[in-house]
N, C-alpha and C positions, 0 to 999 in steps of 0.2 A: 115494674122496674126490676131488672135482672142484670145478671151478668151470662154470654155467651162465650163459648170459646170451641173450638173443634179444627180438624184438621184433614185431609186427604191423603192418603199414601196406601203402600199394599201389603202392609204390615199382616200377623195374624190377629183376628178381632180378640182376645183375650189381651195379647199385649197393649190392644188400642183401648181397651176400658182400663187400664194400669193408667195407661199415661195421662190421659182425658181426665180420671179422678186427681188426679196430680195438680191438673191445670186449673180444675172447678176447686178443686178446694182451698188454694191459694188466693181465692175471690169471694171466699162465701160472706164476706160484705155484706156484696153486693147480693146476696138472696141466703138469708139465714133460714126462709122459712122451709125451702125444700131442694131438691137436687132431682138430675136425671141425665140420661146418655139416651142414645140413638148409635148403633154401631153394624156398620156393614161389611163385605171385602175388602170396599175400596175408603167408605169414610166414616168420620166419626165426629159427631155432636154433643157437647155438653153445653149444660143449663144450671145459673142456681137462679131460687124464688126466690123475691121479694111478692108477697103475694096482696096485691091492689083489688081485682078486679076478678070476678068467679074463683072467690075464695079456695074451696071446694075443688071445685073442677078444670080450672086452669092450667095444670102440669105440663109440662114440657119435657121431650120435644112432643110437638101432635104431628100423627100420623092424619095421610086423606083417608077417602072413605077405602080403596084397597091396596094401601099402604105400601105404595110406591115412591111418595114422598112425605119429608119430615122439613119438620119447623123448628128453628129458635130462634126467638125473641128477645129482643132488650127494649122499653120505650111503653107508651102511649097512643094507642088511636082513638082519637075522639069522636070519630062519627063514624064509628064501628057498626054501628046499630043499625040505619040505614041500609049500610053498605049489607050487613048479614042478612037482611029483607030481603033485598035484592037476590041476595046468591040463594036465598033457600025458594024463591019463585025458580030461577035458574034450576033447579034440579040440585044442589047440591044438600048432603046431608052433613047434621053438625050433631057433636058431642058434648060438644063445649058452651058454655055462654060467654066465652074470650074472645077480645079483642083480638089474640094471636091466629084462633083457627078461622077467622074472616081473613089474614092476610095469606093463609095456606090456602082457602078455596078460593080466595079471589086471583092467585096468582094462575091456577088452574084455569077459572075462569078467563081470564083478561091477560093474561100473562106479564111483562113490563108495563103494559099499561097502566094495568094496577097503581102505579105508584103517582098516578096523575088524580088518584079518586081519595088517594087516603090524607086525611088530615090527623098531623101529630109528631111525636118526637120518636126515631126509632133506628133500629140498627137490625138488621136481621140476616138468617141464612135460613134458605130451603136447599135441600140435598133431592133430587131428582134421582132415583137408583136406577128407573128406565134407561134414562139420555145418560146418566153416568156426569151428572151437569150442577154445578153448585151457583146457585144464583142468590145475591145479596148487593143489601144497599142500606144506604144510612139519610137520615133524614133531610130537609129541603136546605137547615141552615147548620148542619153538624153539633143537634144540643147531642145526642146520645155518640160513643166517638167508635170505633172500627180499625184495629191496627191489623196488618198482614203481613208475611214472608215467606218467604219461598226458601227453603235449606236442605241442603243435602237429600234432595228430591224430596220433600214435604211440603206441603203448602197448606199454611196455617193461619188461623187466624183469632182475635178475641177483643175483649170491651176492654182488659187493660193489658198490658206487655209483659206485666210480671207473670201472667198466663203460659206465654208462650220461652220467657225462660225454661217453665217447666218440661219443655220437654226435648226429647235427648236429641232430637236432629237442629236443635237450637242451636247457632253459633254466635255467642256473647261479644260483639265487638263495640267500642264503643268509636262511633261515626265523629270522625275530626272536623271535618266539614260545617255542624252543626255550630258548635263553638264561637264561633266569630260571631254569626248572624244574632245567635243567641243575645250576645253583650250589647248586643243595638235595641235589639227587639225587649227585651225580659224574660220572651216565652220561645218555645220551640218553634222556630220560623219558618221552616223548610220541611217539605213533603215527607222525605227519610228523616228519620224521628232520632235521637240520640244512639239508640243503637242502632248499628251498620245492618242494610237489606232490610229493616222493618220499616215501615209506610203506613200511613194515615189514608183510608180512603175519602177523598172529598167530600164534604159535604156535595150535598143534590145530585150525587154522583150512585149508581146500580154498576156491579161487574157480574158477569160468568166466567167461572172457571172450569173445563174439560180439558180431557187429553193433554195433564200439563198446559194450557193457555189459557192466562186471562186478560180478559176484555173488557177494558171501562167505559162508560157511556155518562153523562150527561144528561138528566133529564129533567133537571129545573134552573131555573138562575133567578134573579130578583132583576129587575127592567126600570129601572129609573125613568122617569119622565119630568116634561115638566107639564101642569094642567092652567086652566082659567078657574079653578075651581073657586067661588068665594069664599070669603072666612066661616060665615053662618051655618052653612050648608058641610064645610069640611069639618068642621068643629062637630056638626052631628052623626057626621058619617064617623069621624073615628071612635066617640064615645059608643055608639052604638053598637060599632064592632068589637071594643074593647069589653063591654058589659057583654057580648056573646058568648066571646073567648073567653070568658072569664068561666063564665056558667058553661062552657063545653070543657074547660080545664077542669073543672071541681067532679066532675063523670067518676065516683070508686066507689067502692065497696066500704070502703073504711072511713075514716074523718080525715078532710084536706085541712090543713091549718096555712098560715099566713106567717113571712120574713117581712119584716116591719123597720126601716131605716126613717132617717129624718129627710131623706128625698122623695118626690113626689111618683116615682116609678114605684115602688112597693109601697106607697099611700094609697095610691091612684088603685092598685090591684086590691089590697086590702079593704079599701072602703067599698070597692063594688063587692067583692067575694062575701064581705061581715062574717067570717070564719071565730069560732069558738074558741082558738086560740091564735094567738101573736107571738113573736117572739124575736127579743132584739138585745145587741150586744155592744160590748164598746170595752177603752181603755181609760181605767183611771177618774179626771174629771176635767172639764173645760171643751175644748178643742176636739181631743180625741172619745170622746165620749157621745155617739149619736142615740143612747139609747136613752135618755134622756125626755130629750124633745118628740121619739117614737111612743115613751109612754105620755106624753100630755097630749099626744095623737089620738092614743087610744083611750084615753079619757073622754075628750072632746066627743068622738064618737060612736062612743060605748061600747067598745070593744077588751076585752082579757088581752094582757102582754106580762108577757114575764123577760124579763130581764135579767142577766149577768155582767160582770164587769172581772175584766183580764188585766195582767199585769206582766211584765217583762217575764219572771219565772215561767208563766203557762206557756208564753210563746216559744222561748229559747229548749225551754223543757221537750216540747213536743213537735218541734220545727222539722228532727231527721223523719219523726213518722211521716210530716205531713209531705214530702219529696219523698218520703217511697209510695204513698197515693198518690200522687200525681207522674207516676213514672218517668215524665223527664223532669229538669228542672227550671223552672218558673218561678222570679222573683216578683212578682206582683205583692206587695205587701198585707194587700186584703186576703191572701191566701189564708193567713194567719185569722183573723177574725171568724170567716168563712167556714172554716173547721170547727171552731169553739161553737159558732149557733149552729150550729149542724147537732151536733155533740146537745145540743138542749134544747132543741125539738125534740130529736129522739126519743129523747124520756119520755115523751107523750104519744108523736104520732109516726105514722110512716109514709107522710104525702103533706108537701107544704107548696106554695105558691110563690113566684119571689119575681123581683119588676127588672129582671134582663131581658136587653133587645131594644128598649124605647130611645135610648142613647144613639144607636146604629141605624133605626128606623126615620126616628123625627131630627136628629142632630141635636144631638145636646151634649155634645164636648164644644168647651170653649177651643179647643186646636183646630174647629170647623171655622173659624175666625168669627167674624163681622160685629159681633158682641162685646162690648167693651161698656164700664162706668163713665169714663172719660166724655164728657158732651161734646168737648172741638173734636176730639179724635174722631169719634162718630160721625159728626158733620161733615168732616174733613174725607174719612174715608166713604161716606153714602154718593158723593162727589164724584170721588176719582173712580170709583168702582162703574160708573156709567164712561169713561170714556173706551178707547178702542181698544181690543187686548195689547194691541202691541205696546199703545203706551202704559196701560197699569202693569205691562211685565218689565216694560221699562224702569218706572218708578218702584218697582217691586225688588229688581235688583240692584236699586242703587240704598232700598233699605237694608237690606241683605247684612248683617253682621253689626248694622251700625248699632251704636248706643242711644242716641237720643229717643224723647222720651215717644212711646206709640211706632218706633220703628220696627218692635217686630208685629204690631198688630198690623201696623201697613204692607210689609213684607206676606202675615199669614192671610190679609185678603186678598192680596193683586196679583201673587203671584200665582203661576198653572200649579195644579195641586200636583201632577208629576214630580214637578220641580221641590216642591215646598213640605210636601206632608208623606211620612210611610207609616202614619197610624198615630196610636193614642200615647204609643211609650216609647223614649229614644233616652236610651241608657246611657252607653258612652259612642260619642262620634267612631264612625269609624276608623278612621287615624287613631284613634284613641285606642281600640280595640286591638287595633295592630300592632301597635308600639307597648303594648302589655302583652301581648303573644307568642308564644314559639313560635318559629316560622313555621313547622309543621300544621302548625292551628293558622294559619293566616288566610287557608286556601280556599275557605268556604264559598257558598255565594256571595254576590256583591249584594248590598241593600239596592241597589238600582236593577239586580239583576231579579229580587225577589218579589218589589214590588211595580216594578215596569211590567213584567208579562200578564199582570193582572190590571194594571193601567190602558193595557194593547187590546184588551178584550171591551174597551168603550171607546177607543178611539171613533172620531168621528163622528160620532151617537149629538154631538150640542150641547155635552150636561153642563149645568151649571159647577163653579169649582168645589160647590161641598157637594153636589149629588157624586161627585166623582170621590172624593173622600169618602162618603159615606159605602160608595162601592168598593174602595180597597177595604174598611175596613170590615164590613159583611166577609169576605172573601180569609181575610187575617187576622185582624183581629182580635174578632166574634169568635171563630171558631177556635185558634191558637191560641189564643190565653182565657178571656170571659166564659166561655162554655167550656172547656176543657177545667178549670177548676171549678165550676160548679157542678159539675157532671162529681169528678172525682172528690171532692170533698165532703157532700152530701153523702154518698153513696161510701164513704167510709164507715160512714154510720148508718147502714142501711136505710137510708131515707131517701125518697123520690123526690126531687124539686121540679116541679110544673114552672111553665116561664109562659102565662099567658101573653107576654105584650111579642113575643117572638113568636107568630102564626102568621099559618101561609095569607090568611084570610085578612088578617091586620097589613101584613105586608103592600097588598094589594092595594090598601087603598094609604100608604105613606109613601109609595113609591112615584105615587102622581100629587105631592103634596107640593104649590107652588113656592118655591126656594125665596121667597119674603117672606112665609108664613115659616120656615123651617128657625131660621138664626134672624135676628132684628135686633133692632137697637132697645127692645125692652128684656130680651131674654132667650136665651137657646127653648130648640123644641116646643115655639111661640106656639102653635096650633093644638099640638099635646097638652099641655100648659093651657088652654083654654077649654079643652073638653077636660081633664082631670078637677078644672073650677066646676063644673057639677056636683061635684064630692066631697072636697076638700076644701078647708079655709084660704083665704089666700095666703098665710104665711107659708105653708105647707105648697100649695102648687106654683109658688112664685118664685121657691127657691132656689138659689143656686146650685150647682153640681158640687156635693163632696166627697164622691167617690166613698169607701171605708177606710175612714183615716187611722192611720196605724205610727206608733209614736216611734219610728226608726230612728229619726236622730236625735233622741233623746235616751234610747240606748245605747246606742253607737258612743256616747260621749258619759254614759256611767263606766265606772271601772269596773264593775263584775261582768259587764256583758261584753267589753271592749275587750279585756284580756279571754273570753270564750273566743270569740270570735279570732283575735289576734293568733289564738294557739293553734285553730283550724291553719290560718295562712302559713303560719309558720311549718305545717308538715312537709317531710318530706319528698312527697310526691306532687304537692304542689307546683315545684319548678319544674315539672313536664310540660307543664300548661303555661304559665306565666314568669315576667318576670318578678321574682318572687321578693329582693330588695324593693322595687317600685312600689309591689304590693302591699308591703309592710311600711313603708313610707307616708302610701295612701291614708290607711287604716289611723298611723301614729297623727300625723297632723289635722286628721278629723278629730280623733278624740282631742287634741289639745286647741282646739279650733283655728287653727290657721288656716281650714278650707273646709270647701261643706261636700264631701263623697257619698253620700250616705249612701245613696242610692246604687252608683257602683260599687262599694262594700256589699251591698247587700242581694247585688246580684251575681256576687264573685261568689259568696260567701251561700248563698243558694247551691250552685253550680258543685260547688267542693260537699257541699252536706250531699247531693244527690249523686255526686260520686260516690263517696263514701260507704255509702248504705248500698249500692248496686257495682261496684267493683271493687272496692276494698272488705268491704261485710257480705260479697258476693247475693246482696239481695234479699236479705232476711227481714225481716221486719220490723224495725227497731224499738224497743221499749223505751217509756218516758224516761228520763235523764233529770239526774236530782240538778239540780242549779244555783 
C-alpha cells in the first residue's frame, strides 16, 4: 500500500524532481516507510512506501530488465506468485520478489491484457520512455482511487488531490457543479471531483496517455444474472470462496490484523482469517456503542480485540483533519468512527482486514426492500410482487408519498428501481437542495441524470429490481463514498485495509445468486447469512444491518456542539453557497427540537469544514482543535 503521484510535461528534469518531492511529500501517509522518483525529458514518477510485501527489496519506481520502462504502484496482487512463475518461464528477469515488478513484466509481456490475470486492489502507472506512452488503471471495483488533470499543458495525476495542488501548473478552482448533487448524494457524485478539470478514473477502467491524448477503456464490469442455483450448493460455493479470499487477502510480509463490528461482514471475515489482533470502536454506551457485542465476539471465539470508546470532543476536535484526508467532502457519519480505529490499529500493525462489499454483493441494505418485521406487510407484498409489472408499478405509484402504514415498503418493492432508488443515501430532496442554493450552485447534474446513465448500461438485460440496485450501487455507491473513505481514512494512518468480501473471484459467484436467496422475508443477504453460520453464532450472522452508528443528533442538540457548528453557518462566506437565514433556522429548530435535520446539518456542515481547510486555509493540514 502506497501512495503514487507523477506528472508529464517538458519541463527541465531537475525542476521535475523539485516539484514531484513537493507532491510525494504531502502524502507520505501514505508510505512513511520510503520514497523514490523516476524522471525523464518528458515524465516524471513519484512513489512513497508503505512496505507490505519484500520488505527489503520492493522500492519504487522498478525499472524492466533495460530500463525503458518504470513502475508505480499503489494496491495488492494476490496471486502475484503464479503469475511471476509464469513470466520468469517466459524469459523475463526479475529483481524483486514484488508484487509490483510481476505487474511491470506482465504488462510487457501481455500488454492490457494483463489486467484480465491479476487478482487484487490496485491503482498503477507505467511510463513507456520508448512509445513516449503512459498507461495506467485502477482496480475492478475502485477500492485504491486515481485522480487526473490536465492544466496548462500538464497532465497529472495521483492517489489523492492534495498531491496535485502541489504543483505550480495546478489551477485550484472549486467545481460548482458538484454541490447540488453532493446535498442528495453525501459523497462526491460526479466524475469531476470538487475541484474543477480533476476527474476520478473509473473503477475497472485502463487509459493511455501520448502526444497530449488520453484514452479510456473499460475492461471489467460485474454481470448480474439470475441462476437455478439451489440453496445448499450456493451456500457452499460462497463460503468456500470466501475462506479463499480470505487466505489470499492475509498474503504480507508483516501481520494482517482484523476490523471487528457487531455485524456479520467483519465477523464472517474475522472468524475465517483468526488474526492475532481485533480491533473495535464505538461511542459512549447503549445504541451507539458496537464495540461491545464485537468484544463478547471475540471472546466467544477466542480471538484478542481491543477496544476504544469516542466522545463528541474527539469527533468535533479532529472532524477538519478528517475532510482534508478525504479530499472532497463526504458526510457519511461513519467517516468519523473509521478514522479513530484506524488511529488504533496503527499502534500495532500495518495491514488489517475489514467486511466491505458483502452489503453490495449479496444485498444487505434494507433500501433493496422486500425485508420487513411486519408479517401482513410481507404476505401482502410476496403477493403483489408476483403480479405483472405494469400493475405492481401501478400499485407502486399510488403508494408513492402516502402515509399509511408499509406504504413505503410497498412503494420500495414494486416499484422499477429507476424510478425508486439512487443508492444507500438521499440527504435532502432535490427541491430541497435547490431552494437552499445560490442559483449559481443549482446547475449541477440532475440525480436522474447521474444515476439514469448508469441504469441505461442494463437496460433490457431482465434483472431483477434489486440486481439493478445492487448494480447502481457497485457503480456509485461503492466507489463514491464506502471505498473512498476507507481507502482514505486508513491510509491516514499509514495502514492497509484488505476488503476480502470485495474480490473479483467472490463476485463471480454473487453475481448469479438467485434474488429469493438475496432479500426474503427472514433477512437481507439470506445466502451470505447462511454460509457466514459456519462460523458465527446465530446471534452474530442473523443480525440486522447497523451500519457504524455515530451519535449526530445527540450532538447536534448539546449546546457546546450546536453553537461550533452554528458559528461555522454563520460565516461569512457561507452565503455564496446557501441561503444562509434558512441555514441558520435549520440548525436552530433542530437543536430546540421542533424538527429532526441532522443529517442535513451535518452534511452542510461537512461541505463548509472541507471548504475551509482547502480554500479558505488554502489546503494545509489542519491541527486537532481544542473543543
Amino acid at each position: 500500500m502506497c501512495g503514487i503521484v507523477g506528472f508529464v510535461n517538458n519541463v527541465a528534469e531537475d525542476s521535475k524532481r523539485v516539484v514531484l518531492q513537493r507532491m510525494t511529500d504531502v502524502i507520505a501517509h501514505r508510505g512513511p516507510d520510503s520514497e523514490g522518483q523516476f524522471v525523464d525529458a518528458h515524465a516524471a514518477l513519484g512513489f512513497r512506501r508503505l512496505s507490505i510485501i519484500d520488505l527489503g527489496g520492493g522500492n519504487q519506481p522498478i525499472l524492466n530488465e533495460d530500463g525503458t520502462m518504470a513502475i508505480t504502484f499503489n494496491g495488492e496482487i494476490y496471486n502475484y506468485r503464479p503469475l511471476r512463475e509464469a513470466l520468469i518461464k517466459a524469459g523475463h528477469t526479475f529483481t524483486t520478489q514484488s508484487d509490483t515488478e510481476v505487474l511491470l513484466h506482465g504488462y510487457e509481456e501481455w500488454g492490457g491484457k494483463l489486467l484480465e490475470r491479476i487478482r487484487g486492489m490496485f491503482a498503477f502507472v507505467i511510463w513507456d520512455s520508448t512509445r513516449q506512452e503512459l498507461f495506467g488503471a485502477r482496480d475492478h471495483f475502485g477500492i485504491k482511487p486515481f485522480y487526473y488533470a490536465t492544466m496548462n499543458g500538464t497532465f497529472m495525476y495521483a492517489s489523492e488531490i492534495k498531491s496535485m495542488l502541489q504543483h505550480p501548473d495546478f489551477v485550484k478552482e472549486l467545481n460548482k457543479d458538484a454541490l447540488k448533487p453532493y446535498m442528495t448524494f453525501q459523497y462526491p457524485a460526479t466524475d469531476e471531483t470538487f475541484f474543477k478539470g480533476v476527474f476520478k478514473l473509473k473503477e475497472g477502467h485502463y487509459f493511455t496517455y501520448r502526444n497530449g491524448c488520453m484514452n479510456i477503456h473499460e475492461y471489467w464490469d460485474c454481470n448480474f444474472e439470475e441462476s437455478k442455483q439451489n440453496l445448499d450448493d450456493l451456500v457452499e460455493d460462497i463460503d468456500q470462496t470466501v475462506v479463499d479470499s480470505v487466505a489470499a487477502h492475509q498474503i504480507a510480509d508483516v501481520e494482517v490484523g482484523s476490523f471487528l463490528s457487531s455485524g456479520v461482514d467483519s465477523s464472517y471475515v474475522a472468524a475465517v482469517a483468526r488474526p492475532e489482533h481485533t480491533y473495535s470502536i464505538g461511542f459512549g454506551k447503549g445504541t451507539y456503542n458496537e464495540s461491545q457485542q464485537a468484544k463478547e465476539l471475540a471472546q466467544l471465539i477466542k480471538l484478542n480485540n481491543t477496544s476504544e470508546t469516542l466522545d463528541g470532543e474527539d469527533a468535533f476536535s479532529y472532524f477538519p483533519q478528517i475532510q482534508w484526508h478525504l479530499d472532497e467532502p463526504d458526510s457519511n457519519p461513519s467517516c468519523v468512527p473509521l478514522f479513530f480505529l484506524s488511529e488504533l490499529a496503527s499502534r500495532d500493525l500495518r495491514v488489517v482486514l475489514s467486511g466491505e462489499g458483502a452489503d453490495e454483493l449479496f444485498a444487505g441494505y434494507l433500501g433493496y426492500g422486500v425485508h420487513t418485521r411486519s408479517k401482513i406487510i410481507k404476505m401482502v407484498t410476496r403477493w403483489l410482487t408476483h403480479l405483472p409489472a405494469p400493475a405492481r408499478h401501478a400499485i407502486a405509484r399510488f403508494a408513492q408519498g402516502k402515509t399509511f402504514h408499509g406504504a413505503w415498503h410497498l412503494y420500495a418493492n414494486l416499484a422499477p428501481a429507476e424510478e425508486s432508488f439512487i443508492g444507500q443515501a438521499q440527504v435532502f430532496r432535490e427541491s430541497e437542495a435547490k431552494a437552499l442554493l445560490k442559483p449559481e450552485y443549482r446547475k449541477g447534474p440532475s440525480v436522474a441524470d447521474i444515476v439514469g446513465r448508469i441504469y441505461a448500461r442494463i437496460a433490457g438485460k431482465g434483472l431483477s429490481e434489486i440486481k439493478k440496485k445492487q448494480y447502481l450501487d457497485m457503480h456509485q455507491w461503492m466507489p463514491g463514498d464506502i471505498l473512498l473513505k476507507a481507502d482514505k481514512l486508513t491510509m491516514a494512518h499509514s495502514l492497509e485495509l484488505r476488503v476480502p468480501l470485495l474480490d473479483k473471484e467472490l463476485m463471480s459467484v454473487a453475481q448469479k445468486v438467485p434474488t429469493k436467496y438475496l432479500i426474503n422475508d427472514e433477512n437481507t443477504k439470506f445466502a451470505f447469512r447462511q454460509a457466514a453460520a459456519r462460523h458465527l453464532p446465530k446471534e452474530w450472522y442473523d443480525r440486522e444491518k447497523l451500519g457504524f452508528p455515530v451519535p449526530i443528533s445527540k450532538w447536534l442538540r448539546e449546546e457546546k456542539f450546536y453553537r461550533l457548528v452554528r458559528e461555522v453557518f454563520e460565516r461569512d462566506y457561507v452565503a455564496q453557497f446557501f441561503d444562509q437565514d434558512a441555514l441558520l433556522r435549520m440548525i436552530d429548530d433542530n437543536y430546540e427540537g421542533k424538527s429532526d435535520d441532522r443529517r442535513k446539518i451535518w452534511t452542510v456542515y461537512s461541505f463548509l469544514t472541507w471548504y475551509d481547510v482547502f480554500f479558505v486555509h488554502d489546503g494545509a493540514k489542519p491541527e486537532p482543535a481544542t473543543v
